[in-house]
PyMOL commands that place a pseudoatom at each C-alpha (Angstrom):
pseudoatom trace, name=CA, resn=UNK, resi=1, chain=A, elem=C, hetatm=0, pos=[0.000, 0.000, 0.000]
pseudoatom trace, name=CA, resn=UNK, resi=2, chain=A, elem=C, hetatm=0, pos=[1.081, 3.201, -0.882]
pseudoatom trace, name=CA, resn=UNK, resi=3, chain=A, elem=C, hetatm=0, pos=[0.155, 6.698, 0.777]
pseudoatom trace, name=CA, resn=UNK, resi=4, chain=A, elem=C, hetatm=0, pos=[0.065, 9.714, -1.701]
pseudoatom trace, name=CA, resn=UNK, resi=5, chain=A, elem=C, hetatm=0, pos=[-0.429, 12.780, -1.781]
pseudoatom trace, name=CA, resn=UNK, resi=6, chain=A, elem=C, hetatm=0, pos=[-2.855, 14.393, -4.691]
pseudoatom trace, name=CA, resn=UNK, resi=7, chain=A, elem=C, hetatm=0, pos=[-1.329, 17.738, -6.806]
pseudoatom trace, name=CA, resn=UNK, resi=8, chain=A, elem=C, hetatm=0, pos=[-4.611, 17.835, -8.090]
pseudoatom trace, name=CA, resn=UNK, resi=9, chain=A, elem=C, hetatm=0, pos=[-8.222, 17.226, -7.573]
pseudoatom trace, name=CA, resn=UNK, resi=10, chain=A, elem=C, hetatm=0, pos=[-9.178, 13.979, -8.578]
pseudoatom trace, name=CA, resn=UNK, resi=11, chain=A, elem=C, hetatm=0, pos=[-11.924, 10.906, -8.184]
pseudoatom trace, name=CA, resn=UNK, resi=12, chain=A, elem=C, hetatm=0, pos=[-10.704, 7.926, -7.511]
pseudoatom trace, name=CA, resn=UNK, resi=13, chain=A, elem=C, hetatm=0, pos=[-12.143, 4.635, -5.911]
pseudoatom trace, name=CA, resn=UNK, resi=14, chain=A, elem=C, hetatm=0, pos=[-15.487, 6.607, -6.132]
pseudoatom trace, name=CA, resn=UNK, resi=15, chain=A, elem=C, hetatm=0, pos=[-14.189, 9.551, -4.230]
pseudoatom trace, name=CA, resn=UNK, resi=16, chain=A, elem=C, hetatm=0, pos=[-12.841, 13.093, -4.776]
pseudoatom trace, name=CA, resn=UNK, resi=17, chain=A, elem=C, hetatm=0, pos=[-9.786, 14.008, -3.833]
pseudoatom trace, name=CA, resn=UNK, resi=18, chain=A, elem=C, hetatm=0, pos=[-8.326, 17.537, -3.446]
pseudoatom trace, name=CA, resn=UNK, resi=19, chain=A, elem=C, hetatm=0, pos=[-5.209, 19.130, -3.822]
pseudoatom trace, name=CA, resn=UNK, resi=20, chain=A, elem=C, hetatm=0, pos=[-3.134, 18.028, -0.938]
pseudoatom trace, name=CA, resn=UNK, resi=21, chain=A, elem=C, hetatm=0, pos=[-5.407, 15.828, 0.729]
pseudoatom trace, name=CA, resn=UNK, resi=22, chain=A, elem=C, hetatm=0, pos=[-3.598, 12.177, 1.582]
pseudoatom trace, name=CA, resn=UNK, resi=23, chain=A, elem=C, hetatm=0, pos=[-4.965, 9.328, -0.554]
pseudoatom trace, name=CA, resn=UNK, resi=24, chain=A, elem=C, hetatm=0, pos=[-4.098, 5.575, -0.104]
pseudoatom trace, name=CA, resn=UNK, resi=25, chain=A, elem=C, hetatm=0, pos=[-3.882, 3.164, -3.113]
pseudoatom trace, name=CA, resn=UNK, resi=26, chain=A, elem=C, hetatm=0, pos=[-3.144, -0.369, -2.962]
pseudoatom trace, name=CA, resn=UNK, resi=27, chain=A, elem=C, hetatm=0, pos=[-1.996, -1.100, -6.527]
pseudoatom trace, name=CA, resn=UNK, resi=28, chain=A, elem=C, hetatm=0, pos=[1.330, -0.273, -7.788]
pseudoatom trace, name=CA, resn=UNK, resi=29, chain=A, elem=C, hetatm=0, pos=[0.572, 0.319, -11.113]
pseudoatom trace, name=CA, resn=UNK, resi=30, chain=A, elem=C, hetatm=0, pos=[-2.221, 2.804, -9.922]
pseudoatom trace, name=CA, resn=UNK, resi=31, chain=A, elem=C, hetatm=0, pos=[0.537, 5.081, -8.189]
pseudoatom trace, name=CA, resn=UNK, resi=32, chain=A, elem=C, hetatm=0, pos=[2.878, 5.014, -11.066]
pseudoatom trace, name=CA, resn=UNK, resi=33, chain=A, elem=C, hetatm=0, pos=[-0.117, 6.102, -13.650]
pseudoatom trace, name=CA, resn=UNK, resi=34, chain=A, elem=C, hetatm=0, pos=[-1.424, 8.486, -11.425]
pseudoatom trace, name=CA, resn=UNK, resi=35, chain=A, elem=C, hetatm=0, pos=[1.898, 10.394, -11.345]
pseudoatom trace, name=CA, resn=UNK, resi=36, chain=A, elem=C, hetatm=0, pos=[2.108, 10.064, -14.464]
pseudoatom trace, name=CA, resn=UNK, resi=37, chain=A, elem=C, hetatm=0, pos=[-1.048, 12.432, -14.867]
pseudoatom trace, name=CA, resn=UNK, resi=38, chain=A, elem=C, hetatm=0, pos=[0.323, 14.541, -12.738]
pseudoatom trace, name=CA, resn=UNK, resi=39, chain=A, elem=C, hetatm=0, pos=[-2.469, 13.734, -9.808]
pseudoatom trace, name=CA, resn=UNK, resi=40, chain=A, elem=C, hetatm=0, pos=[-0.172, 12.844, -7.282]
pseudoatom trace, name=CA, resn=UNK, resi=41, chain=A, elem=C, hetatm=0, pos=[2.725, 14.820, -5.772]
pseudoatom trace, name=CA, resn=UNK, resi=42, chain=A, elem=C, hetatm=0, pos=[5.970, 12.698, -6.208]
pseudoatom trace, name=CA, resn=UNK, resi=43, chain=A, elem=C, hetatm=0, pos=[7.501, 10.417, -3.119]
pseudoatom trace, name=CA, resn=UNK, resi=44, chain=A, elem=C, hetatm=0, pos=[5.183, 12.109, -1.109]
pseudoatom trace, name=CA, resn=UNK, resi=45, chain=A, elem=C, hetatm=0, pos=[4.340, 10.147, 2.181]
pseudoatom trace, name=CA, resn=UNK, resi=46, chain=A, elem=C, hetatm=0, pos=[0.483, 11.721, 4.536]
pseudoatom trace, name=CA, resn=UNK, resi=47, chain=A, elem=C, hetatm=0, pos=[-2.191, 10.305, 6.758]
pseudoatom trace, name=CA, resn=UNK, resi=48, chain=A, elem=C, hetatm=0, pos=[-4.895, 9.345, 4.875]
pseudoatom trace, name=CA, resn=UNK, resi=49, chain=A, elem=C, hetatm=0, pos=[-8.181, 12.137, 5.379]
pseudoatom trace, name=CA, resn=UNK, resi=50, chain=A, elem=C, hetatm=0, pos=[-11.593, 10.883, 3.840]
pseudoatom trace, name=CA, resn=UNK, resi=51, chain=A, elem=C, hetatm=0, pos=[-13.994, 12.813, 1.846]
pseudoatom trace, name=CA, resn=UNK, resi=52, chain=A, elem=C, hetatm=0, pos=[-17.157, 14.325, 2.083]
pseudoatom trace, name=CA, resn=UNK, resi=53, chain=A, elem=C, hetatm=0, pos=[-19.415, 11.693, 0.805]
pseudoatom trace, name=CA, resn=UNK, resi=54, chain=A, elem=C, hetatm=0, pos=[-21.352, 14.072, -0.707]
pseudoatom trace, name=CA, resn=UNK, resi=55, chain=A, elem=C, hetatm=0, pos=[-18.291, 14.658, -3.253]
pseudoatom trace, name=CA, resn=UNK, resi=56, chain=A, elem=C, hetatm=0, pos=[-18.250, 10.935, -4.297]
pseudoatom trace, name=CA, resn=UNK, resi=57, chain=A, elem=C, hetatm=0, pos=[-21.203, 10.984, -6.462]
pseudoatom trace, name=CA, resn=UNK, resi=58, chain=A, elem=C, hetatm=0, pos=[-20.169, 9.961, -9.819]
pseudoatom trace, name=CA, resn=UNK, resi=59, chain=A, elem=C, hetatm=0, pos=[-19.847, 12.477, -13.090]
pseudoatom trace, name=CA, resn=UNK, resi=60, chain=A, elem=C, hetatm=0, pos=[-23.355, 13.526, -13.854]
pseudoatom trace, name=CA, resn=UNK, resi=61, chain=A, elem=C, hetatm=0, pos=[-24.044, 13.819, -17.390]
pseudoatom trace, name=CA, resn=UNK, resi=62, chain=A, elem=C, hetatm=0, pos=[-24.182, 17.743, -17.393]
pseudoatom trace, name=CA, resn=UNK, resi=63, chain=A, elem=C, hetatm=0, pos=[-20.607, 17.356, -15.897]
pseudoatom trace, name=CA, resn=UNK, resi=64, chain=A, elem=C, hetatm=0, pos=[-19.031, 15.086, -18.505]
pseudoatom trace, name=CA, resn=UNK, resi=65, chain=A, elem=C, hetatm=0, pos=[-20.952, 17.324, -21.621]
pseudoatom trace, name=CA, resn=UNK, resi=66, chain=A, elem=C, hetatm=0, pos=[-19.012, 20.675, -20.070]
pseudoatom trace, name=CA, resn=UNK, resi=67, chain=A, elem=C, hetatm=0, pos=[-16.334, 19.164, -20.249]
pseudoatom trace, name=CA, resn=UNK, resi=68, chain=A, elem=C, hetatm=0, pos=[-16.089, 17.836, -23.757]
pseudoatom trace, name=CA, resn=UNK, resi=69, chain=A, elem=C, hetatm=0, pos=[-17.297, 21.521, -24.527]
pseudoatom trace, name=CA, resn=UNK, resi=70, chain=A, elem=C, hetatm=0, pos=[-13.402, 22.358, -22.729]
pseudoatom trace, name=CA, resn=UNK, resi=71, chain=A, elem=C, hetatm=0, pos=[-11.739, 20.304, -24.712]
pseudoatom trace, name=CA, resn=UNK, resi=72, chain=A, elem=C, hetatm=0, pos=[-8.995, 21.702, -27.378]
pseudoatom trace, name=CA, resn=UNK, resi=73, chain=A, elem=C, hetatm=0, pos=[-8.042, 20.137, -30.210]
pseudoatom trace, name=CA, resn=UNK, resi=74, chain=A, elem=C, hetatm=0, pos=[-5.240, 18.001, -28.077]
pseudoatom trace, name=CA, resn=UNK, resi=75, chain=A, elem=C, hetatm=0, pos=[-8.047, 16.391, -26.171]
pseudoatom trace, name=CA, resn=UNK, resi=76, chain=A, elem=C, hetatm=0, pos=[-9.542, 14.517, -29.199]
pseudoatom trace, name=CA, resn=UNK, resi=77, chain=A, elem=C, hetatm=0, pos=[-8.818, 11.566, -30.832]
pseudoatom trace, name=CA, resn=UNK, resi=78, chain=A, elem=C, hetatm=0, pos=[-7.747, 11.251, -34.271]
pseudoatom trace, name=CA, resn=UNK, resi=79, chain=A, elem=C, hetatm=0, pos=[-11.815, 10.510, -35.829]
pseudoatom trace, name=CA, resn=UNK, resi=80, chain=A, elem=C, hetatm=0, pos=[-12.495, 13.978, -33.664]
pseudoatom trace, name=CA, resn=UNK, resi=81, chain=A, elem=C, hetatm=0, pos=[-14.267, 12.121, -30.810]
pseudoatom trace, name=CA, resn=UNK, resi=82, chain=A, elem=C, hetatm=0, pos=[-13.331, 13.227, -27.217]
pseudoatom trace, name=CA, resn=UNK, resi=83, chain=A, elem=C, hetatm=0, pos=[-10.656, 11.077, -25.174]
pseudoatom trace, name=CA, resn=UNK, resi=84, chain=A, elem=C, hetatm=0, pos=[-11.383, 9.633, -22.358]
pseudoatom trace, name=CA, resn=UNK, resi=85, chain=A, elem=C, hetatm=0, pos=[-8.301, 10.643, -20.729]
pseudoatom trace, name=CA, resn=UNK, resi=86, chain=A, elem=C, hetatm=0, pos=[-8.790, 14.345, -21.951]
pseudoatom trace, name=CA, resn=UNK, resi=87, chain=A, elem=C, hetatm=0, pos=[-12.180, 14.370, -20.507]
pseudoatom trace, name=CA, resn=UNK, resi=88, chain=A, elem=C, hetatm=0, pos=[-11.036, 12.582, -17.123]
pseudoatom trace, name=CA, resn=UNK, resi=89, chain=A, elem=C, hetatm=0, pos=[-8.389, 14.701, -16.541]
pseudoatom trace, name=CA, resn=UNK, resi=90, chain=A, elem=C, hetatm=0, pos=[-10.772, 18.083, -16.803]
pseudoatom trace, name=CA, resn=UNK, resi=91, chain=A, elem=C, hetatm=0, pos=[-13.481, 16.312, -14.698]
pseudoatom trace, name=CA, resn=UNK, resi=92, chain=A, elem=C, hetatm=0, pos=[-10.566, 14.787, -12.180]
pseudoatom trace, name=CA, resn=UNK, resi=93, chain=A, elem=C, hetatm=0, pos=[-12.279, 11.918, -12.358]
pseudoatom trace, name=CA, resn=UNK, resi=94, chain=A, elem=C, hetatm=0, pos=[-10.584, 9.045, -13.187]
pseudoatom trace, name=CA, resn=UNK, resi=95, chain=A, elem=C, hetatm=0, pos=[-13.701, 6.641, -12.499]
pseudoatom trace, name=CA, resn=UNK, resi=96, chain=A, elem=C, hetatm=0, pos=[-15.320, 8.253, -16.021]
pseudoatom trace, name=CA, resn=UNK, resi=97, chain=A, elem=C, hetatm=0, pos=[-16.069, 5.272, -18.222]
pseudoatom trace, name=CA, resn=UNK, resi=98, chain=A, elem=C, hetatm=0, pos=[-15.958, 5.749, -22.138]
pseudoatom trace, name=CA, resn=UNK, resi=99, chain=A, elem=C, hetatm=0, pos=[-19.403, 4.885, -22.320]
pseudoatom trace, name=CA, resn=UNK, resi=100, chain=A, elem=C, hetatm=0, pos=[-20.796, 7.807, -20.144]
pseudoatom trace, name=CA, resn=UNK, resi=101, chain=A, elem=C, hetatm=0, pos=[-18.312, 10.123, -22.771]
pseudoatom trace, name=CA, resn=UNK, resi=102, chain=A, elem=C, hetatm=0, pos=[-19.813, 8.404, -25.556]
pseudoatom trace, name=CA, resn=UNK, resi=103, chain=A, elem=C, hetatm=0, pos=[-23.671, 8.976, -24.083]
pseudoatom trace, name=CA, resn=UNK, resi=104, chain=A, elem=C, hetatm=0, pos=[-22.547, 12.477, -23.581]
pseudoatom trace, name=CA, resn=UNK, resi=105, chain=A, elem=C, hetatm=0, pos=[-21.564, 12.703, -27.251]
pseudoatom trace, name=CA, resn=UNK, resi=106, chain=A, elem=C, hetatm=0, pos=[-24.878, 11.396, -28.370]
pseudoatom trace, name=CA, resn=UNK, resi=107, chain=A, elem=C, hetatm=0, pos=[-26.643, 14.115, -25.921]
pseudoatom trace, name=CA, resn=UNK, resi=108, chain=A, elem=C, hetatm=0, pos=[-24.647, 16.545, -27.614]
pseudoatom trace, name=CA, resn=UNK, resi=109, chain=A, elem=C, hetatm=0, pos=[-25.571, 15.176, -31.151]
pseudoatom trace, name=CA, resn=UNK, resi=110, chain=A, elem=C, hetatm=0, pos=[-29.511, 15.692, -30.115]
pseudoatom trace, name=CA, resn=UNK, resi=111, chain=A, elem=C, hetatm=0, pos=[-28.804, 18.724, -28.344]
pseudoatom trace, name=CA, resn=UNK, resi=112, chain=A, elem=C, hetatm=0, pos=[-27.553, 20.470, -31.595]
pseudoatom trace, name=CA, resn=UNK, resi=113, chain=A, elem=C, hetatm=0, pos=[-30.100, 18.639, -33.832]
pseudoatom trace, name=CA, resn=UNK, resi=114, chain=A, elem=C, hetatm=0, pos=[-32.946, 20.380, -32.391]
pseudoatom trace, name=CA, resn=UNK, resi=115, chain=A, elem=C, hetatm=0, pos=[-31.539, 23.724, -32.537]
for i in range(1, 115): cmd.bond("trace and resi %d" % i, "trace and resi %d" % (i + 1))
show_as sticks, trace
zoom trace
């Protein structure tokens, strides 16, 4: 088990995070992809706090459409579509599945085909 700090707000395991809050993570390969985002400050040892469980709802769909509004040309894929990655990093949620982006997408379709 390791015991992180987070440089940014994130969701993980169903909670959110903040910046500087302590955050404990079992798997190895979690840590090391983690920093590699840039969510967690590096060799950085804290207590673990918990969250507010109001802040561990998951990404509503209003949420996860703002954000592929955000998104530059660097947070799309190569067919134009939105990455996932893009889109969890603005949300700091790294619990967003690629179908909630893709629902999102289609709510964005109908939005813009009744205007």
């Amino acid at each position: 088990m390791s015991k992180e700090i987070c440089a940014k707000t994130i969701r993980f395991s169903g909670k959110t995070y903040q910046i500087g809050q302590a955050i404990e993570i079992d798997d190895a390969d979690e840590v090391t992809r983690l920093k590699d985002l840039g969510a967690l400050v590096v060799d950085a040892v804290a207590e673990t706090e918990t969250t507010n469980d109001s802040e561990d709802e998951p990404a509503t769909l209003d949420q996860i459409v703002d954000a592929i509004g955000r998104l530059d040309e660097d947070g799309l894929n190569k067919d134009g579509s939105p990455s996932v990655t893009a889109v969890r990093d603005l949300l700091g949620d790294l619990t967003v599945e690629g179908s909630a982006i893709k629902e999102a997408v289609e709510y964005i379709a109908l939005q813009n085909k009744e205007d």
